[in-house]
C-alpha positions in Angstrom: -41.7 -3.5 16.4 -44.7 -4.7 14.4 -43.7 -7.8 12.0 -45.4 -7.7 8.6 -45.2 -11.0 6.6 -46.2 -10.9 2.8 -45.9 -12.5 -0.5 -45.2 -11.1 -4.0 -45.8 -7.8 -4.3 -46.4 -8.7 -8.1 -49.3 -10.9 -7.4 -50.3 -11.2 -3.9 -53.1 -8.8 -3.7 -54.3 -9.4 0.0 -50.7 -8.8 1.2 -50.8 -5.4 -0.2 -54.3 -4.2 1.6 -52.0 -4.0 4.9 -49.4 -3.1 3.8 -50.6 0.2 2.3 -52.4 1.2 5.0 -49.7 0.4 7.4 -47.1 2.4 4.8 -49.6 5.0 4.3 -50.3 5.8 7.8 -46.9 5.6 8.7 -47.2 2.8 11.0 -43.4 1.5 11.8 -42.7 -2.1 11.2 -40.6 -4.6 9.9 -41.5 -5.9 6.5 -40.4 -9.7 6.3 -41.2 -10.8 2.4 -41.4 -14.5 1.3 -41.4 -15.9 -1.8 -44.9 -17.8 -2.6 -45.3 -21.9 -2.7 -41.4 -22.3 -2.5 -40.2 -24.7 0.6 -38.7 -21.6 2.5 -42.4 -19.9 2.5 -43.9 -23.3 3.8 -41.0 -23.3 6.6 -41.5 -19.7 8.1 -45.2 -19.7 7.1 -45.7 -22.9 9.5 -43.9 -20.9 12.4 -45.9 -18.4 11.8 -49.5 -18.3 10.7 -52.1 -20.7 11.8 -53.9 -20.6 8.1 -50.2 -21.4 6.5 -51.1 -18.1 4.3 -50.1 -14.2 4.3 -50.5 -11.8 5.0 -49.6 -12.6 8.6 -49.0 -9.2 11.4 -46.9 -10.2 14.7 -46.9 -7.8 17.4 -44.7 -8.9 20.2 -45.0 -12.7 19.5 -49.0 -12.2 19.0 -50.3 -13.0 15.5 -53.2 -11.8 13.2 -53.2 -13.4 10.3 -56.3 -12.0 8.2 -56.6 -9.2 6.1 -59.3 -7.7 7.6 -58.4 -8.3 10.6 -55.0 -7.0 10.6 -56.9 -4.1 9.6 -59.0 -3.9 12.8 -56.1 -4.9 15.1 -54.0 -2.0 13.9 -57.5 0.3 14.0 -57.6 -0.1 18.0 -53.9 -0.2 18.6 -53.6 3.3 17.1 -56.8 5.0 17.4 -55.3 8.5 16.1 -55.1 7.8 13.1 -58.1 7.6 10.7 -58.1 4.1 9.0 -61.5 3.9 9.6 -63.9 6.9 9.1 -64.9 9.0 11.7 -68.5 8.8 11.3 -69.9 6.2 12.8 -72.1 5.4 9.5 -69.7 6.3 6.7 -67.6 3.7 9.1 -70.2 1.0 9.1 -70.0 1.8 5.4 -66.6 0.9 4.8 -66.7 -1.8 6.9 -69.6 -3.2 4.9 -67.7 -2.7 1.4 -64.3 -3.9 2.7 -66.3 -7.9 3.9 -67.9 -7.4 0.1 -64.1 -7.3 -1.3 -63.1 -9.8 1.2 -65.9 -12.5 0.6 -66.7 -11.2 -3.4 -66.6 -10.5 -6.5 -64.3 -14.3 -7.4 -64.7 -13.8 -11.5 -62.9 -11.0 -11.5 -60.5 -12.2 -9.0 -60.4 -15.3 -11.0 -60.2 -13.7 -14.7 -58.0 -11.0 -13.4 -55.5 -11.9 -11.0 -53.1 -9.1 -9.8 -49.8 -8.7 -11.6 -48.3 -5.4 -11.9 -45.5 -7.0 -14.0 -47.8 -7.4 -17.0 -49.9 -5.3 -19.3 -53.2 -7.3 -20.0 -55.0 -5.0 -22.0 -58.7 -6.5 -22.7 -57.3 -9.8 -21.4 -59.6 -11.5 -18.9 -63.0 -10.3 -19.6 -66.8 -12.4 -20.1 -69.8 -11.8 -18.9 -69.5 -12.7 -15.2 -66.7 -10.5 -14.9 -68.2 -7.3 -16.3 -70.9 -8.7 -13.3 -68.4 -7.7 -10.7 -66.5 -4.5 -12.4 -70.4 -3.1 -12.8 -70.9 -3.8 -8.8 -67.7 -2.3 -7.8 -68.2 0.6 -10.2 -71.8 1.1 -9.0 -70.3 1.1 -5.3 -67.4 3.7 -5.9 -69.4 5.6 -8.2 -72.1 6.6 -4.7 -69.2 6.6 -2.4 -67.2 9.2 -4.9 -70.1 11.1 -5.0 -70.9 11.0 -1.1 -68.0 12.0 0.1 -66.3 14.9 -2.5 -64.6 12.8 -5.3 -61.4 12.2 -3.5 -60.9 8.7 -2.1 -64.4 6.4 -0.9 -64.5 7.8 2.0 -63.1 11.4 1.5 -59.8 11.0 2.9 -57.8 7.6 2.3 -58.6 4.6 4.5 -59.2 1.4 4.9 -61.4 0.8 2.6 -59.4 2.6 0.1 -56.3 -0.2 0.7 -58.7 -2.6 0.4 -59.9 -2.2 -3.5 -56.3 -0.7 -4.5 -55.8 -4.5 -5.8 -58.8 -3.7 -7.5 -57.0 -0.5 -9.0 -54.1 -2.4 -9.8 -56.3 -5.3 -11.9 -58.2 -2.1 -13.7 -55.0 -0.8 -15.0 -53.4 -4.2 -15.7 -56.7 -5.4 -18.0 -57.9 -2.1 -18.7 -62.0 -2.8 -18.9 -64.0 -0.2 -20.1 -64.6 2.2 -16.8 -66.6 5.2 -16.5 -64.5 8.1 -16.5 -64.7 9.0 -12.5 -64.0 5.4 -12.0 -60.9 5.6 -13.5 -59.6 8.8 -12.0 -60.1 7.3 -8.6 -58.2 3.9 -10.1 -55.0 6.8 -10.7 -55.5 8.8 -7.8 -54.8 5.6 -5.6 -51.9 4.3 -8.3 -50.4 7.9 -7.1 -50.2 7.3 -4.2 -46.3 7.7 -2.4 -46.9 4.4 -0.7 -48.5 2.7 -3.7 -45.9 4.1 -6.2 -43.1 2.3 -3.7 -45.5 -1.0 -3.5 -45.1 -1.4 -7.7 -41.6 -0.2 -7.8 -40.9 -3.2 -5.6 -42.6 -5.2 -7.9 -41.1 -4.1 -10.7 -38.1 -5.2 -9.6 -38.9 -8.1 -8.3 -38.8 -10.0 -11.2 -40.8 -12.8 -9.6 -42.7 -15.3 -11.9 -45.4 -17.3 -10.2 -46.7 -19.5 -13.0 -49.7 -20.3 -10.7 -50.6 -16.8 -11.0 -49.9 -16.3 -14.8 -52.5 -17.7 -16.8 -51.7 -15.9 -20.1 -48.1 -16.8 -19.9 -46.1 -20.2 -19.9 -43.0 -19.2 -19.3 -40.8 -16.3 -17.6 
C-alpha cells in the first residue's frame, strides 16, 4: 500500500495538497503523521525523505517527496481518475497555476500561515499581501467563470487541492473577497475529505510556536 508521510494537519499546508487529493479520489494508503521539528520527525524524516521535509509518498520502498510531484506520480499510476483535466489545455492550465502556488505568492504565505485551530479575523494583512490575494482572486475569478462556477477546473482536481490551503488561510484571516471568491473558498471547506482534514486538526491540539506568530503560548 501507498505510504503517505505528513505533518500537522493544523499548519502544514503542503502536506494537505496530497492528501486531499489522495482522500478525495479515494486512493488507498496508509497515512503515517509526524509531529513537526520534534527529534522523532528528524529520526523517521531522515529514513525517509532526501529533502528531510514532508510531505513525503513511498510506493513499494520508492519515494516522492514533492508536492507536486506526488501529484504527477499518483496522475500516471492511476490514469482513471481525473486529477488532472481532461483537456489537454485546461490541463496545461492547471498545471501552470499549481507551479504559481508552488513557487508564489510568499506574503501571504508568510503573513498568513495555515492554522485551522485559530480564528484570525483581519490578522495578517499589508499591502504586499492584498498583492497576492488580488492575483489569486483574479486567477479563480477566470477559471470560475471558464469552467461553470463549480471548482477551477469544473470538477475537483488537482489544482483544486492545491489552493485549498489557500481556502483554509481565507477563512482563518477573513480578507475582504469578492463574493464568488468566497463561495468557491466554502464549496472546497465542504468538502467530505476536507471536512475529515480540519476535524483532525481540531483535535489535534498541536501548538507549533514556529508557526504561531500572533500567539506566545498554547
Amino acid at each position: 500500500m501507498l505510504e503517505l508521510y505528513i505533518g500537522s494537519k493544523t499548519y502544514s499546508s503542503w502536506s494537505l495538497r496530497p492528501w486531499l487529493a489522495m482522500t478525495h479520489f479515494e486512493i488507498p494508503f496508509k497515512e503515517i503523521h509526524l509531529q513537526l521539528f520534534t527529534t522523532d520527525f528528524y529520526r523517521v524524516v531522515d529514513e525517509v525523505s532526501p529533502s528531510r521535509r514532508v510531505p513525503a509518498l513511498v510506493d513499494d520502498g520508492f519515494v516522492v517527496w514533492d508536492s507536486l510531484a506526488i501529484v504527477e506520480y499518483l496522475a500516471e499510476k492511476f490514469p482513471d481518475l481525473a486529477l488532472w483535466p481532461k483537456d489537454r489545455q485546461a490541463r496545461a492550465r492547471a498545471r501552470s497555476v499549481c507551479a504559481e502556488m508552488h513557487s508564489g505568492f510568499t506574503q501571504l504565505r508568510a503573513a498568513m500561515p495555515m492554522n485551522f485551530n485559530a480564528s484570525l479575523h483581519g490578522r495578517g494583512w499589508n499591502v504586499a499581501v492584498q498583492k497576492d490575494i488580488d492575483r489569486i482572486v483574479s486567477m479563480w475569478e477566470a477559471l470560475l467563470e471558464a469552467h461553470g462556477d463549480r471548482f477551477l477546473f469544473g470538477d475537483f482536481c488537482a489544482a483544486d487541492a492545491y489552493f485549498a490551503p489557500v481556502c483554509g488561510r481565507f477563512d482563518t484571516y477573513r480578507p475582504a473577497l469578492p463574493q464568488r471568491i468566497e463561495a468557491y473558498r466554502d464549496r472546497v471547506l465542504a468538502l467530505p475529505a476536507m471536512k475529515r482534514w480540519i476535524a483532525d486538526a481540531r483535535a489535534s491540539f498541536e501548538f507549533i510556536p514556529q508557526d504561531e506568530p500572533y500567539r506566545k503560548t498554547p
